[in-house]
Each structure stands twice: as C-alpha cells, then as structure tokens.
C-alpha positions as a printed NumPy array, in Angstrom:
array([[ 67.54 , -24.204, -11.339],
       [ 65.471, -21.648, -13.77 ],
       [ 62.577, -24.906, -13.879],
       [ 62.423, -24.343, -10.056],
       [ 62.396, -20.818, -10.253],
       [ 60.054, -21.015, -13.194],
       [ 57.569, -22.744, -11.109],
       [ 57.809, -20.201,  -8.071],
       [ 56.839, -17.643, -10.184],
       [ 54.207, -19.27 , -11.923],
       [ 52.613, -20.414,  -8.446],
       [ 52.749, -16.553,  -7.58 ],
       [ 51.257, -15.328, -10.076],
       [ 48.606, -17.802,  -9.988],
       [ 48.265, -17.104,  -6.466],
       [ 47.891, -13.363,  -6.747],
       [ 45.256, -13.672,  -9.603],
       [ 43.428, -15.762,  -7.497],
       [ 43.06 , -13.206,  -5.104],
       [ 41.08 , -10.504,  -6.404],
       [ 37.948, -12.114,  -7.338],
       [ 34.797,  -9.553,  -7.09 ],
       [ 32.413,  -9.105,  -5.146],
       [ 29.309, -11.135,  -5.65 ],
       [ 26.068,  -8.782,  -4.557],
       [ 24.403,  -9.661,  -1.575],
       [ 20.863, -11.191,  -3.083],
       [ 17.791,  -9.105,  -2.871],
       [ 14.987, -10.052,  -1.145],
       [ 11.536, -11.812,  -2.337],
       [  7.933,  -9.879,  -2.297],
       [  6.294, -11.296,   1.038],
       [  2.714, -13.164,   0.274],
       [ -0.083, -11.894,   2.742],
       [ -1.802, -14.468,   3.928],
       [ -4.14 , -13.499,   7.033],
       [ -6.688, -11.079,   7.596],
       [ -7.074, -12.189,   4.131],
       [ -8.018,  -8.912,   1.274],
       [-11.087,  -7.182,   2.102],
       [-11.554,  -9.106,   5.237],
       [-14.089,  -8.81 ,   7.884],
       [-11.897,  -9.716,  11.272],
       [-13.841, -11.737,  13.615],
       [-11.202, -14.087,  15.146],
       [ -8.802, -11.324,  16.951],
       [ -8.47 , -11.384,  20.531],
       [-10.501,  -8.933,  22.685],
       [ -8.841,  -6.441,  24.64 ],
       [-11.608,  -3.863,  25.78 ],
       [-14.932,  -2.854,  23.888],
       [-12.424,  -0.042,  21.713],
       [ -9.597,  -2.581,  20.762],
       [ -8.511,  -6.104,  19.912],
       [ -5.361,  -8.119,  19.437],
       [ -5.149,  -9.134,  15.613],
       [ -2.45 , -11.875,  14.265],
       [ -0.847, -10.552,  10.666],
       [  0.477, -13.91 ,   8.709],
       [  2.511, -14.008,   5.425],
       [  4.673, -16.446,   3.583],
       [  8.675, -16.247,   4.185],
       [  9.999, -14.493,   1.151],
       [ 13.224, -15.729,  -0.296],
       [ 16.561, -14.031,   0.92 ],
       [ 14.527, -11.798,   3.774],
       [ 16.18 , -12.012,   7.181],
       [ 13.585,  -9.531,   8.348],
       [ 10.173,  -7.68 ,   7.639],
       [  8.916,  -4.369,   8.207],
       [  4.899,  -4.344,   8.35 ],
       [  2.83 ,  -1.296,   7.772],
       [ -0.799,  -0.86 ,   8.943],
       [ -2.538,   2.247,   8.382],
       [ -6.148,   3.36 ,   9.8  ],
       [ -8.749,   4.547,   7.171],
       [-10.269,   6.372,   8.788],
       [ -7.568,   8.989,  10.426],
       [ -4.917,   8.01 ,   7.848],
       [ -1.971,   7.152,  11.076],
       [  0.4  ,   4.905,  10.905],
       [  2.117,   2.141,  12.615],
       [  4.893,   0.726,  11.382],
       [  6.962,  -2.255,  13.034],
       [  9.753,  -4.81 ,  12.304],
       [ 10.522,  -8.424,  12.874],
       [ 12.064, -11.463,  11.994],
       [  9.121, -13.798,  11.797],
       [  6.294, -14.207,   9.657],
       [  3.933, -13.112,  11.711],
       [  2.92 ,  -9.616,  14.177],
       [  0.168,  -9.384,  17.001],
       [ -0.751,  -6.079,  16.261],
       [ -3.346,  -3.653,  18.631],
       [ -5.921,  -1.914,  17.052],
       [ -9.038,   0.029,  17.128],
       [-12.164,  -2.182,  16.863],
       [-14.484,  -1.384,  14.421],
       [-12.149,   0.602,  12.363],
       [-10.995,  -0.314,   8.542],
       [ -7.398,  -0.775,   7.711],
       [ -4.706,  -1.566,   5.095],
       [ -1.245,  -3.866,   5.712],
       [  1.9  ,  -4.531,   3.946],
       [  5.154,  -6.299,   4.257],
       [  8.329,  -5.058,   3.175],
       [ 11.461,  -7.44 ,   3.014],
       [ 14.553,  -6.789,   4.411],
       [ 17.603,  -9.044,   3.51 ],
       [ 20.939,  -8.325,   5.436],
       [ 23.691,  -7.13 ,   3.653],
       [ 21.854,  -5.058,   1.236],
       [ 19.616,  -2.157,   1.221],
       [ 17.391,  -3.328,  -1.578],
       [ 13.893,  -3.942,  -0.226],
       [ 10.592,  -5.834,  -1.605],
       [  7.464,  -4.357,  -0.45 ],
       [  3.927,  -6.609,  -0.786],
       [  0.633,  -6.324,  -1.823],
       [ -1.637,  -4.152,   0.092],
       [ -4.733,  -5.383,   1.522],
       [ -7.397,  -4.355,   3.23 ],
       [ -9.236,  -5.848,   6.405],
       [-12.074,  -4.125,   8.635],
       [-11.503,  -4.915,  12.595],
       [-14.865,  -5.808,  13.477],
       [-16.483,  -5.016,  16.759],
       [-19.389,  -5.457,  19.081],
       [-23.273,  -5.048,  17.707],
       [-22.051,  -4.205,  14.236],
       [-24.493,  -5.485,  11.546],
       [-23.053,  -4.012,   8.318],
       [-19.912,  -2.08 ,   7.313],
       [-18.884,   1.14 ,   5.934],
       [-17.14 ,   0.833,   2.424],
       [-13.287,   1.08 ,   2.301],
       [-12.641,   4.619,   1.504],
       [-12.134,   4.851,  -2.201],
       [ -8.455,   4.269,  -3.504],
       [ -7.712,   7.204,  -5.874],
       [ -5.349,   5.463,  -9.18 ],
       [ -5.409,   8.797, -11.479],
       [ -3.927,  11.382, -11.467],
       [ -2.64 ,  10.384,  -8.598],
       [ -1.182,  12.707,  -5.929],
       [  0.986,  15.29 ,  -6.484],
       [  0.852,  13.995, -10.573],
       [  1.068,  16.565, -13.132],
       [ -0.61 ,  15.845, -15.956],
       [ -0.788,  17.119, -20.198],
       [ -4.513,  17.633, -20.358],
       [ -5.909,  17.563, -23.873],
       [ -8.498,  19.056, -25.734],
       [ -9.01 ,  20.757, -21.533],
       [-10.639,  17.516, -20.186],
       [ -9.046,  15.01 , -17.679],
       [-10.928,  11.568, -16.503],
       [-10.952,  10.942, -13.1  ],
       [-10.743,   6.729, -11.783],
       [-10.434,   5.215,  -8.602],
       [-11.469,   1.922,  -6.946],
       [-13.946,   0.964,  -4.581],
       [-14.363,  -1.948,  -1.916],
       [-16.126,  -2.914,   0.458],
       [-16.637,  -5.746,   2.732],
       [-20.536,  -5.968,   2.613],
       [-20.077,  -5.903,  -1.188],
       [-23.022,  -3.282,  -1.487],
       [-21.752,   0.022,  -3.033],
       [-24.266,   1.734,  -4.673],
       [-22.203,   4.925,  -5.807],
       [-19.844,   7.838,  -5.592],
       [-19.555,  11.139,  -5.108],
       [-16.9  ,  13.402,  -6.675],
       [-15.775,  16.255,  -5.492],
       [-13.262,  18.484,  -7.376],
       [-11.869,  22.79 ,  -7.742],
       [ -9.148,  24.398,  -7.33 ],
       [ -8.985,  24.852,  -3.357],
       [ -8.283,  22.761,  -0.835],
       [-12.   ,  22.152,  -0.063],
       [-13.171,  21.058,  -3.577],
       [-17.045,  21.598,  -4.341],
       [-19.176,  18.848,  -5.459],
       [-18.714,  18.157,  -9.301],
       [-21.232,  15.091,  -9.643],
       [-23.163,  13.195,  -6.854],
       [-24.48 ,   9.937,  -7.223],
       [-21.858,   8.328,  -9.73 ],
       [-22.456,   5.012, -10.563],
       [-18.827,   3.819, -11.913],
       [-15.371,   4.504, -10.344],
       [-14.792,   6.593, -13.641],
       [-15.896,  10.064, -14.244],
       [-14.821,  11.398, -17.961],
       [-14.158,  14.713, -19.893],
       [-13.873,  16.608, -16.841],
       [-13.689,  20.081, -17.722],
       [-10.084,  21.543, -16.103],
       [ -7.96 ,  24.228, -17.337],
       [ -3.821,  24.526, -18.119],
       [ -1.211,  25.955, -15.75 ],
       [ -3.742,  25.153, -12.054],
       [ -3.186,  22.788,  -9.165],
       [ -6.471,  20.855,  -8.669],
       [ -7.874,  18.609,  -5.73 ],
       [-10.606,  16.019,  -5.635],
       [-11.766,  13.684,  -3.666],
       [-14.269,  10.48 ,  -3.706],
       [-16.888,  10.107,  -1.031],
       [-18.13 ,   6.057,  -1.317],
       [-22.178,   4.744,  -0.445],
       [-22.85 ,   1.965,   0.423],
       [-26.969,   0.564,   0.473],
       [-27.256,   1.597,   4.315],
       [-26.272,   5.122,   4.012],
       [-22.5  ,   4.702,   5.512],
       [-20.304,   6.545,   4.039],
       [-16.132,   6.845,   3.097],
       [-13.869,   9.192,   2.283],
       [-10.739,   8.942,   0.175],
       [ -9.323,  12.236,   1.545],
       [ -8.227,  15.003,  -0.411],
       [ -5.768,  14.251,  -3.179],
       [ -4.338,  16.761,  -5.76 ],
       [ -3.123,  16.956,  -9.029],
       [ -1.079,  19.638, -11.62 ],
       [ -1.816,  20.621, -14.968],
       [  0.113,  21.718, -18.026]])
C-alpha cells in the first residue's frame, strides 16, 4: 500500500514539474537582402504608365523567421514617403519618372515585435529623352541630425557621401551658420570632407551639401543641424 501510494505521488509531482516549462521567445527576424533596382541603379525596365510615372518591381531575398515586410521608398527630391507592407518578396510600386529614390525592407516576424530593417539603396526612375542624371543628393554621416557634439580646440569636420549614377561628380558645396538658411562656407569642394571648421560652444548649427555633377545638375542634401557643447 505506501509503494502504491509512493508512486502516485511521485507521478504527481513529476507531472506538475513538467508543467511549467518557460517560455521560449518567439525568434527574431533576418535583415532582408535587396536585390532589384540594384544600388545606385538607373531604372530602365519599369512599366510605363504615362510620360510622369511608371510601374517599378522591388525584389529582395526572404529573410529568415519574417512572415512579413514593410518597404520604404522615399523621393529625393521632395523628401515624401511611402511606406507599404506585404508578405512576399516583392512590391509593384508607382512612382514619379525621372525622379531619384531610396528603398528599404524591414522584417516583420509574427509573434514578436523585434524588427530587422535592410540596407538602403538608391535607384533613379528613369524617364523619356533623359541623357544624363543629376547626382543623388549628398548623404550627410557627421554630425548627423539633431547630434550634439564636444567640439575641441573650436573646430568640427564636416563628411558626407556622394553618388551618383553617371559616376561624374566633380564637387561640393557646403553651406553652414547658425540659421536655418546657412550661408555658403566653401564652394567648389573637391572631397566629401571639409576640416577644422571654425564653430563656437553652447550654438545650434545647420549645414547642408549641394552635389555637381560634370553637366551642371545639381543636388541637395537638405538642411540638417547639429548642437554644440
């Protein structure tokens, strides 16, 4: 009699313990690889809609865990926008013709609210008669907006990146004060650096970085702005 109740007990306890096993976190999704307009792209092959816009396909490789993707495609030139989700790998999106843009791909996995964004690349929707292109406008790595930065010795340096499809930047010009429409500071600037710029503790500064390419078009970042202390 106490073996058989022995055994009861033990198979109760065993069963109890073996019901309160954790939780296991849902996994987090993988970073999404772009695949198509490929980086820095000219598009020729999207689908005409009218002389203003065309159709163009977005591709990238499944990433692991996602059950879903939400892609991002801005205009740079007027700095909108559009932002859509789906489940497949790939998005027909509408858009200006002759008009650059960026893209990325952020991965959604259910069950969690951890999210993987991409890379972001660049592509220029080509249009009709359209013999060269103007740069990408410049993308502004330091300070970077809103930053606010320990100056020393009262000098900052200034960097950015430029692109452009033709491949035929010939230089920048910086613009830079202590207003919301910055003055020139140097024209003509050969590298996407610009050091010992003279600035000043305690003062909210904004700049900005027009691009040239070897026909004359132009970019422009847009005005960014940066702290100092």
């Amino acid at each position: 009699m106490k073996q058989a109740i022995f055994a009861l007990l033990s198979m109760i306890i065993l069963t109890g313990c073996g019901g309160h096993k954790g939780n296991t976190p849902a996994p987090a999704p993988g970073k999404a690889a772009l695949l198509a307009p490929a980086q820095n792209e000219v598009c020729t092959q999207g689908t005409v809609i009218s002389a203003s816009q065309s159709t163009v396909t977005l591709k990238w490789a499944a990433a692991a865990n996602a059950t879903g993707y939400e892609i991002k495609i801005k205009n740079l030139e007027d700095g909108t926008t559009i932002s859509q989700t789906t489940g497949n790998t790939q998005f027909d999106a509408t858009l200006k013709r002759n008009t650059p843009y960026s893209w990325s791909v952020t991965s959604k996995a259910a069950n969690t609210t951890t999210t993987t964004q991409s890379d972001i690349w660049k592509f220029y929707n080509s249009g009709p008669a359209v013999v060269n292109y103007a740069p990408f406008p410049a993308e502004i790595l330091a300070p970077a907006m809103n930053q606010t930065i320990t100056i020393s010795n009262g000098k900052v340096t200034l960097s950015w990146n430029g692109s452009d499809v033709d491949n035929d930047i010939v230089n920048y010009d910086i613009y830079l004060g202590d207003s919301s429409s910055p003055a020139l500071l140097q024209g003509k600037v050969l590298e996407s650096t610009l050091k010992d710029v003279s600035v000043s503790v305690g003062k909210t500064y904004y700049w900005k970085v027009i691009t040239r390419d070897s026909k004359g078009n132009i970019s422009d970042s847009g005005i960014y702005q940066f702290t100092t202390k």
